[in-house]
N, C-alpha and C positions, 0 to 999 in steps of 0.2 A: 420525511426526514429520517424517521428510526431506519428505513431500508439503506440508505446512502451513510449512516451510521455501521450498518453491518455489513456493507458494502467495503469500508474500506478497513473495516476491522479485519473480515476477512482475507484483504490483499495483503494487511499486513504479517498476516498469519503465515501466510501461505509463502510470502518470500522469507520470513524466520524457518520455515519448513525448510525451504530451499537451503537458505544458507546452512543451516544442520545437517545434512544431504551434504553439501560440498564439504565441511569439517569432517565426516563419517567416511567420505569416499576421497577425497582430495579431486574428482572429476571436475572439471573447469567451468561445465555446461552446468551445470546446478548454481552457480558462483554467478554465473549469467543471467540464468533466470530467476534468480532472487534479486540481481540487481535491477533488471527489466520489471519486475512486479514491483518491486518498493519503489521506483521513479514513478509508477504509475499508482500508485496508491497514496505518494507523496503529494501528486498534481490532483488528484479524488479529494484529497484533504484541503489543497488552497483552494478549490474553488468552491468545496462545499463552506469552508471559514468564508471566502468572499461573499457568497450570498445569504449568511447570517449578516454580516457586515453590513453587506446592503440594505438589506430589510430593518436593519436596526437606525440606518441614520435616512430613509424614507419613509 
């Protein structure tokens, strides 16, 4: 669990990078690929919440 904990810490990191990246340079592509990493580290987070979830009413 700690690695899928620092799994999505780091996606979340990493699209803040991005988006600081696109503030700095105004390039479009960095505004993209922070939006790309944060969907994907949003969806890392439901389903690692869904299988506390689970495990807590089984």
């Amino acid at each position: 669990m700690l690695v899928f904990r620092w799994l999505i810490l780091l996606c979340l990191l990493g699209a803040a990078i991005c988006f600081a990246f696109y503030a700095g340079t105004g390039q479009p592509r960095f505004k993209h690929y922070g939006g790309v990493t944060l969907k994907w580290a949003l969806l890392a987070a439901g389903g690692f919440f869904a299988v506390l979830i689970l495990e807590r009413v089984a």
